[in-house]
LUMPALUM-11674 format. One line per field, with one value per residue: y, z, x of N, C-alpha, C in turn; residue number from 1; residue in one letter. Coordinates in steps of 0.05 Angstrom, whole numbers, plus 32768, in hexadecimal, padded with zeros to 4 digits. Example, Ala and Ser with C-alpha at 12.3 -4.5 7.8 and 13.67 -1.06 7.14 Angstrom:
BEGIN
n_py: [7F8E, 7FD3]
n_pz: [809C, 808E]
n_px: [8108, 8101]
ca_py: [7FA6, 7FEB]
ca_pz: [809C, 808F]
ca_px: [80F6, 8111]
c_py: [7FBE, 8001]
c_pz: [809C, 809D]
c_px: [8108, 8102]
sevo: [1, 2]
kepa: [a, s]
END
This chain:
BEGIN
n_py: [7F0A, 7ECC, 7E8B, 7E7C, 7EA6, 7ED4, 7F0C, 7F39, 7F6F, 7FB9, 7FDF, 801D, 8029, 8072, 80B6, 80D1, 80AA, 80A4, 80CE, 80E7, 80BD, 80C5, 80FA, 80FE, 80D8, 80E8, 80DB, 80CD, 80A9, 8094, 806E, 806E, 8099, 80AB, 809A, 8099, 807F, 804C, 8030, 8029, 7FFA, 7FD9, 7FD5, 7FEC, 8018, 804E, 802F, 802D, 8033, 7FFC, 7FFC, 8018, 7FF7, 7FE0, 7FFE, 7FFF, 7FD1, 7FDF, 7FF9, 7FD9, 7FBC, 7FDE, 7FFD, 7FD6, 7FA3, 7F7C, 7F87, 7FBE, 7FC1, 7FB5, 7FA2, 7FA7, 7F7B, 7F64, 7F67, 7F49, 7F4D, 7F3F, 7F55, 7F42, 7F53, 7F84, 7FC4, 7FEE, 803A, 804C, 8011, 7FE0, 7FC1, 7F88, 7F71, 7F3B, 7F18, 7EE7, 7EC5, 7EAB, 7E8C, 7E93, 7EA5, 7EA6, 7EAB, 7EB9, 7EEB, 7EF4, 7EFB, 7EE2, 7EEF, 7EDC, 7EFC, 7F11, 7F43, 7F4B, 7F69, 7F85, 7F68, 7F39, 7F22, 7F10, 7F3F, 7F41, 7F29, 7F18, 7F11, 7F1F, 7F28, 7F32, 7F59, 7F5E, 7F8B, 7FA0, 7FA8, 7FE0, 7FDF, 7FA4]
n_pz: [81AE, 81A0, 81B4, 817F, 8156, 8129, 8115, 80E9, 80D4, 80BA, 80B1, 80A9, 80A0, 80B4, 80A2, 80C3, 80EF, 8104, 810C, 812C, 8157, 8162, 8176, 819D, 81C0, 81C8, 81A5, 819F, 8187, 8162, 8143, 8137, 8121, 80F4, 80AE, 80A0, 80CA, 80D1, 809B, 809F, 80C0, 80AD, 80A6, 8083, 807B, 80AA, 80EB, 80FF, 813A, 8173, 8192, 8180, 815F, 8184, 8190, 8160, 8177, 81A5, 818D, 8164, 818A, 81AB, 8187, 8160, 816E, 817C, 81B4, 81E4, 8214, 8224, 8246, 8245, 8260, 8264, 822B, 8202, 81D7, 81A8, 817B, 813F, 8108, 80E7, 80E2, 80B2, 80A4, 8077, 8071, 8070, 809A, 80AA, 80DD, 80FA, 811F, 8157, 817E, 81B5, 81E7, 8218, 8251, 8272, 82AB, 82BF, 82A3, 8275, 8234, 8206, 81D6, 81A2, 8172, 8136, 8112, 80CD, 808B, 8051, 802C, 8041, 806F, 80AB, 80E9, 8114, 814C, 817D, 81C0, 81E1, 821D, 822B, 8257, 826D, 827C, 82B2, 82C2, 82E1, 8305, 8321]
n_px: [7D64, 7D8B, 7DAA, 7DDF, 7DCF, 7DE4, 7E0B, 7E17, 7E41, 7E4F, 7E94, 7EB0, 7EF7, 7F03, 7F17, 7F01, 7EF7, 7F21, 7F39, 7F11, 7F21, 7F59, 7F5C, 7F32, 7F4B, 7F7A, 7FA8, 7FE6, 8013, 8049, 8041, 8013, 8002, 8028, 803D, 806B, 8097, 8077, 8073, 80B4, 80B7, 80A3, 806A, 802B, 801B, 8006, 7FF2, 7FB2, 7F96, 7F8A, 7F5C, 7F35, 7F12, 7EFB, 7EDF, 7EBD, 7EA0, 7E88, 7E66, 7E47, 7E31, 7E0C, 7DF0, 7DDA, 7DCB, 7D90, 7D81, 7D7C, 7D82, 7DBC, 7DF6, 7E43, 7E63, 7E91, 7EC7, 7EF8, 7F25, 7F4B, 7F86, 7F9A, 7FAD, 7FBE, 7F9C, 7F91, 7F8E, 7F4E, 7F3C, 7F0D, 7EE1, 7EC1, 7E94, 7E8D, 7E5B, 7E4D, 7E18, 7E29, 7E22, 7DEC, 7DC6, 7D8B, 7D88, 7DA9, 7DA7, 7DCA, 7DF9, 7E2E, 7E50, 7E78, 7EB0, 7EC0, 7EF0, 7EFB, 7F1B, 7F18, 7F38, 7F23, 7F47, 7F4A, 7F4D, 7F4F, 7F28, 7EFB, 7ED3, 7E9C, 7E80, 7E3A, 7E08, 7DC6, 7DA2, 7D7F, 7D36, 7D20, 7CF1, 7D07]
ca_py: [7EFF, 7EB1, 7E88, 7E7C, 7EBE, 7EE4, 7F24, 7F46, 7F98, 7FB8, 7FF0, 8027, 803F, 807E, 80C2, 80DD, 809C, 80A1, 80ED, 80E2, 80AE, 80CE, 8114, 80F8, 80CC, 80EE, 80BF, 80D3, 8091, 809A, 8054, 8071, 80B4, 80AC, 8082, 8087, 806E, 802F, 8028, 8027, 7FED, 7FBE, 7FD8, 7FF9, 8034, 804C, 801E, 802B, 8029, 7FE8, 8008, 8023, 7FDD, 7FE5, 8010, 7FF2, 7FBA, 7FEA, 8000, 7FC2, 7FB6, 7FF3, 7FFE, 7FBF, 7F86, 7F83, 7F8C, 7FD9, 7FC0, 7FA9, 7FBC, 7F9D, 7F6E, 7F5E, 7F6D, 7F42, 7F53, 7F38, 7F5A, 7F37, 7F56, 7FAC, 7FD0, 800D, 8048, 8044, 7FFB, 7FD7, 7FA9, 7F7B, 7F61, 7F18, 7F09, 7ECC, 7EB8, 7E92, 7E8B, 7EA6, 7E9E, 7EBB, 7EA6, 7ED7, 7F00, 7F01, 7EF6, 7EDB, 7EED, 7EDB, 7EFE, 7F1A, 7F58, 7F48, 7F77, 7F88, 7F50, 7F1E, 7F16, 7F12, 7F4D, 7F48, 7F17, 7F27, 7F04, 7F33, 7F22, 7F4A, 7F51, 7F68, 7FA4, 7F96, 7FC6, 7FF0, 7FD2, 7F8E]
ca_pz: [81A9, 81AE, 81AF, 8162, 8149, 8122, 8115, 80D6, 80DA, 80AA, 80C4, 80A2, 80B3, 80A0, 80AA, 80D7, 8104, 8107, 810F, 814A, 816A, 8167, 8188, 81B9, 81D3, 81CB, 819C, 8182, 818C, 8140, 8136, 812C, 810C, 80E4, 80A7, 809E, 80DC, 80C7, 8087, 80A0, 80D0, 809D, 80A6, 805E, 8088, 80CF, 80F5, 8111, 8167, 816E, 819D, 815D, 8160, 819E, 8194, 814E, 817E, 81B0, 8173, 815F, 81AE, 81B0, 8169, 8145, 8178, 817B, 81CC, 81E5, 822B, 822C, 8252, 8245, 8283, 8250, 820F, 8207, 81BB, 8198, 8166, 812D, 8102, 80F1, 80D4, 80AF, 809F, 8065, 8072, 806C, 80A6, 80B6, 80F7, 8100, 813F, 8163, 819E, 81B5, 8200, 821F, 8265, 8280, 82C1, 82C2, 828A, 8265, 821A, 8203, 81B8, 8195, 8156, 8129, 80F7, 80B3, 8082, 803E, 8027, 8054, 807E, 80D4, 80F0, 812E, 815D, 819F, 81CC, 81EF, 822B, 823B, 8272, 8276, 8297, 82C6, 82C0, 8305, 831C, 8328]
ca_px: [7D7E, 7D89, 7DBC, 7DD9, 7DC5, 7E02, 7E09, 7E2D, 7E3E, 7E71, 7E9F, 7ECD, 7F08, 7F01, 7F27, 7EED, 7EF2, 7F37, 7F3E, 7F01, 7F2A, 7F67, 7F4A, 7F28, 7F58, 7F95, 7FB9, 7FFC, 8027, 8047, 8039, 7FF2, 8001, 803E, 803E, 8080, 8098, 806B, 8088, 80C5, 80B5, 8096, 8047, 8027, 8012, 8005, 7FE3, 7F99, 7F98, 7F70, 7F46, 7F1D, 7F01, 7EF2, 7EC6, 7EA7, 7E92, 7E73, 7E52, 7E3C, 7E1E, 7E02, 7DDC, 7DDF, 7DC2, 7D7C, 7D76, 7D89, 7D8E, 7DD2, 7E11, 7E57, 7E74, 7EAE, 7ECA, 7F0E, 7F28, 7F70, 7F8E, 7FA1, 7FC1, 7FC2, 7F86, 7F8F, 7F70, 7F3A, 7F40, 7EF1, 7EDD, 7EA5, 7E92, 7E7B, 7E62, 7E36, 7E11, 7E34, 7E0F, 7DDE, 7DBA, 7D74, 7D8A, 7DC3, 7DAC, 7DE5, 7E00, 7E44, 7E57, 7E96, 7EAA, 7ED9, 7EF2, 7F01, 7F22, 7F0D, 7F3F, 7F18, 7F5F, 7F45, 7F60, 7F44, 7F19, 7EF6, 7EC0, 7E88, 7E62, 7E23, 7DFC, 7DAB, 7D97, 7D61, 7D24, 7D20, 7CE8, 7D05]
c_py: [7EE2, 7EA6, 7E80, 7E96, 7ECC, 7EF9, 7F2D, 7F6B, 7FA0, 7FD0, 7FFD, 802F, 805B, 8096, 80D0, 80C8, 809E, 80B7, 80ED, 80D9, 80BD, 80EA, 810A, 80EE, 80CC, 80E0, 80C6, 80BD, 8092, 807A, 8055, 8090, 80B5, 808F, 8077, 807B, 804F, 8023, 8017, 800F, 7FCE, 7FC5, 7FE5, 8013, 8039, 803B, 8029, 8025, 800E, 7FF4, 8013, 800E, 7FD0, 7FEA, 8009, 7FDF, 7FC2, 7FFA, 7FF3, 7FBD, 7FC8, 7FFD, 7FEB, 7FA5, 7F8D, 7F94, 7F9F, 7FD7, 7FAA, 7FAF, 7F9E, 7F94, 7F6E, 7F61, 7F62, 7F41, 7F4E, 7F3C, 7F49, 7F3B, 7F81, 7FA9, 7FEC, 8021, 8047, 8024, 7FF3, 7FBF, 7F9E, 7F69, 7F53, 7F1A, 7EF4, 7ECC, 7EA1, 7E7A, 7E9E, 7E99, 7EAF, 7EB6, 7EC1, 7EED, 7F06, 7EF2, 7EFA, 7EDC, 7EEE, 7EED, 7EFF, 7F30, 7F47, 7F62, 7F74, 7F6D, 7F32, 7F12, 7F24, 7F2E, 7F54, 7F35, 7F1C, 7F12, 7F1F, 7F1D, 7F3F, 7F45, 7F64, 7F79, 7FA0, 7FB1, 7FC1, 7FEB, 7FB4, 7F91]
c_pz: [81B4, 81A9, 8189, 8151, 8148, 8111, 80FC, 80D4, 80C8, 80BA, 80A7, 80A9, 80A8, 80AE, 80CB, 80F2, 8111, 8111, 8134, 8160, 8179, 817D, 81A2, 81D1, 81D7, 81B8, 818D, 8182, 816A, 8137, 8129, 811C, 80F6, 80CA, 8098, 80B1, 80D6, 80B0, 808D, 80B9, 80C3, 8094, 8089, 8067, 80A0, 80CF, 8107, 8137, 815E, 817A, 8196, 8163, 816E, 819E, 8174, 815E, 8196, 8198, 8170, 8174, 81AC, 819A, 8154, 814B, 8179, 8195, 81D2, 81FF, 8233, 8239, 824C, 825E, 826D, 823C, 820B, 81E4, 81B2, 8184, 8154, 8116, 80EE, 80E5, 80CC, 80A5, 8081, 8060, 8071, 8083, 80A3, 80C4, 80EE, 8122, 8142, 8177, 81A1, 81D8, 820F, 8231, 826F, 8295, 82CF, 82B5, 8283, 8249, 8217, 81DC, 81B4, 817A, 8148, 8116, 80E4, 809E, 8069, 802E, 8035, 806D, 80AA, 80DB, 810A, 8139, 816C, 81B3, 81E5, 8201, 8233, 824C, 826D, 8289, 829B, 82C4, 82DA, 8308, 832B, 8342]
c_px: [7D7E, 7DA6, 7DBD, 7DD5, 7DE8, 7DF7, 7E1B, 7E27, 7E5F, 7E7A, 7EB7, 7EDD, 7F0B, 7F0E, 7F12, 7EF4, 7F10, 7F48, 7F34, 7F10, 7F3F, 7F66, 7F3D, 7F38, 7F7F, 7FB4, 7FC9, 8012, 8028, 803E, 801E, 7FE8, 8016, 8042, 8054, 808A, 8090, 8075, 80A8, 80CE, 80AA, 806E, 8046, 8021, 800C, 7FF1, 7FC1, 7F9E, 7F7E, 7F64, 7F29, 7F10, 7EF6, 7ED9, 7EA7, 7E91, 7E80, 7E56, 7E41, 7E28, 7E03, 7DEA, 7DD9, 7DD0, 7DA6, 7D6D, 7D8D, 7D97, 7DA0, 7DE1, 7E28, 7E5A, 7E8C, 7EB3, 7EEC, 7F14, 7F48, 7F68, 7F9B, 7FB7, 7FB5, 7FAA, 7F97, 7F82, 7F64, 7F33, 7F13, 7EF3, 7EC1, 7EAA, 7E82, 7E7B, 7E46, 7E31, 7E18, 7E2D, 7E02, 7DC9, 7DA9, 7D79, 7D99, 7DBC, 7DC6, 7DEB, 7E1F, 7E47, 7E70, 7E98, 7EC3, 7EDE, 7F02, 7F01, 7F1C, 7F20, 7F3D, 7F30, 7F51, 7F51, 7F63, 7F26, 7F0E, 7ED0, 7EB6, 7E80, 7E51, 7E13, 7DE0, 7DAC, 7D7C, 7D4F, 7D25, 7D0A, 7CEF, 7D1A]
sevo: [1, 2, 3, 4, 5, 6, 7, 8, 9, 10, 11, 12, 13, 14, 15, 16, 17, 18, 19, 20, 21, 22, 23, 24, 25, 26, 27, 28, 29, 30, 31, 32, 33, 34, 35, 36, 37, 38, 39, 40, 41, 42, 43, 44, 45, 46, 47, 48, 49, 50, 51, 52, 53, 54, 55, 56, 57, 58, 59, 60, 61, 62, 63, 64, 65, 66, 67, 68, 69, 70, 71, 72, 73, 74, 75, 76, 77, 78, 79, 80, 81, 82, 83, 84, 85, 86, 87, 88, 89, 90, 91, 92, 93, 94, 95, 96, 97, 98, 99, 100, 101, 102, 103, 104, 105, 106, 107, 108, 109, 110, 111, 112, 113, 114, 115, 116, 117, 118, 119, 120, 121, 122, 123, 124, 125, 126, 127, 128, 129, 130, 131, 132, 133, 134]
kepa: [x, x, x, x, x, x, x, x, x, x, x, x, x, x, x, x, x, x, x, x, x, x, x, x, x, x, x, x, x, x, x, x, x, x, x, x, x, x, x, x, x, x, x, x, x, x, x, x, x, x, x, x, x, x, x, x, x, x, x, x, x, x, x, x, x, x, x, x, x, x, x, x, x, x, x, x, x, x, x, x, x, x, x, x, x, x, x, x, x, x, x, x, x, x, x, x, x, x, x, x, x, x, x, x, x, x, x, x, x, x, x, x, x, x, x, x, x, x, x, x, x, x, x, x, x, x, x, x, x, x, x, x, x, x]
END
């Protein structure tokens, strides 16, 4: 990984990820199960937990970058504007710095929705895991 180097990863929302999320993490705020409620607020349907995107971008970290030995120091992510479910994303992201001194990597990126509209931003730093003998 150098600096310059960008990254493209698509993402669905799909009932499985959305089911997963939900279950796991307990998520009944109707804003994210109810689509009337949302309707009836101005949204086209319930809204997605950003947190989903959360986790696309641990995704992304995790199975998508070339180097395995990474770990999150930060993950700072603004919402933009809703996602919902069956919605189509793709992550953009860049190196945007990156120090052998520190070992560590700074990417910026963003989600984009099947109508190309932002829906979501976020800047990663990563940090190198040191092999155990050093």
């Amino acid at each position: 990984m150098k600096l310059g180097d960008t990254y493209n990863v698509h993402f669905s929302v799909t009932d499985a990820v959305f089911n997963g999320f939900r279950s796991t993490f307990k998520q009944e705020n109707p804003f994210h199960t109810d689509d009337a409620v949302c309707i009836e607020r101005g949204y086209k349907a319930k809204i997605m937990p950003g947190n989903m995107l959360s986790g696309f971008v641990s995704e992304f970290v995790g199975e998508h970058l070339p180097l395995k030995d990474v770990l999150f120091h930060t993950l700072n992510i603004n919402f933009l504007l809703p996602v919902y479910l069956y919605d189509e994303l793709d992550l953009f992201a860049e190196i945007v710095y990156c120090s052998e001194s520190i070992p560590v990597y700074e990417l910026k990126g963003s989600f984009k929705n099947q109508d190309g509209k932002k829906v979501a931003k976020f800047t990663i730093q990563l940090g190198i895991i040191k092999p155990a003998s050093e």
